[in-house]
N, C-alpha and C positions, 0 to 999 in steps of 0.2 A: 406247757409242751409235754406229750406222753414220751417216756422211754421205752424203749424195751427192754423186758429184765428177762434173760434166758433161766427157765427153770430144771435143774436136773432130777434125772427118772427119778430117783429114791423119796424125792418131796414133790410130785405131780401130784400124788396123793393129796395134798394138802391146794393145790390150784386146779381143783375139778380136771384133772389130767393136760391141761393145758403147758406144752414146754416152752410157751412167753406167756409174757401178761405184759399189761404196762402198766406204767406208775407218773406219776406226776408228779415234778418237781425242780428245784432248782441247783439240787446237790443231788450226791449218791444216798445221804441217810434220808431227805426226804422222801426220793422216789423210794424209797424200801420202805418207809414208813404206811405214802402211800399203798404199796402192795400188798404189806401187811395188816390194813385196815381191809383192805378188799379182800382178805383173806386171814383169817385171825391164827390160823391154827398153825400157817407159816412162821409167824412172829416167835411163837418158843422152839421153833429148832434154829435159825435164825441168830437169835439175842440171846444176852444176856445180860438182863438190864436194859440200858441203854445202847450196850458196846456190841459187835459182832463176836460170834462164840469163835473161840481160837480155832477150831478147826472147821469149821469155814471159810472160802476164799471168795473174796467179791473183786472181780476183775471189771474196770472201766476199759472198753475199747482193748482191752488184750493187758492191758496195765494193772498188777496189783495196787489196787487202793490202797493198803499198807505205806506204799515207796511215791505214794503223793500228799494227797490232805486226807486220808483215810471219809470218814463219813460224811467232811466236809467240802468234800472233793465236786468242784461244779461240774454238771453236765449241761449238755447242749442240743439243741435239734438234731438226732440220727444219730445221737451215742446207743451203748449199749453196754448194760448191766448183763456179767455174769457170775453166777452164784455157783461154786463148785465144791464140795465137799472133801475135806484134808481124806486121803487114801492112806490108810498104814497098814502094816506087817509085813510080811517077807517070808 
């Protein structure tokens, strides 16, 4: 099944300008795995390692992944991946 995985401005760069793509999979880390094979250069802003970089946020359906099964978090037909980048200063 494809997800959609919302991509923000700052990393379009990295999916040919594109602000979804999909991905395939049966969790949140596969469909992002998926995307990031469809797109390599996503993968290191992204990870680290295996883990998502701490100021990174991947929201299922409105839901921090964090406050479920994080990467192992299932998805389903018409969910949605959003990737949003931690905002600082002041």
């Amino acid at each position: 099944m494809a997800i959609a995985v919302q991509i923000p401005s700052p990393l379009r760069i990295h999916t040919q300008g594109h602000d979804t793509v999909l991905g395939q999979g049966q969790t949140v880390g596969q469909v992002l795995d998926d995307v990031t094979r469809q797109f390599p250069e996503l993968r290191q802003r992204l990870f680290d390692g295996n883990q998502i970089r701490r100021f990174v946020n991947v929201y299922l359906n409105d839901e921090d992944i964090r406050f479920l099964d994080n990467l192992d978090t299932p998805v389903k037909d018409g969910d949605q991946i959003s990737i949003i980048p931690a905002v600082a200063g002041g």
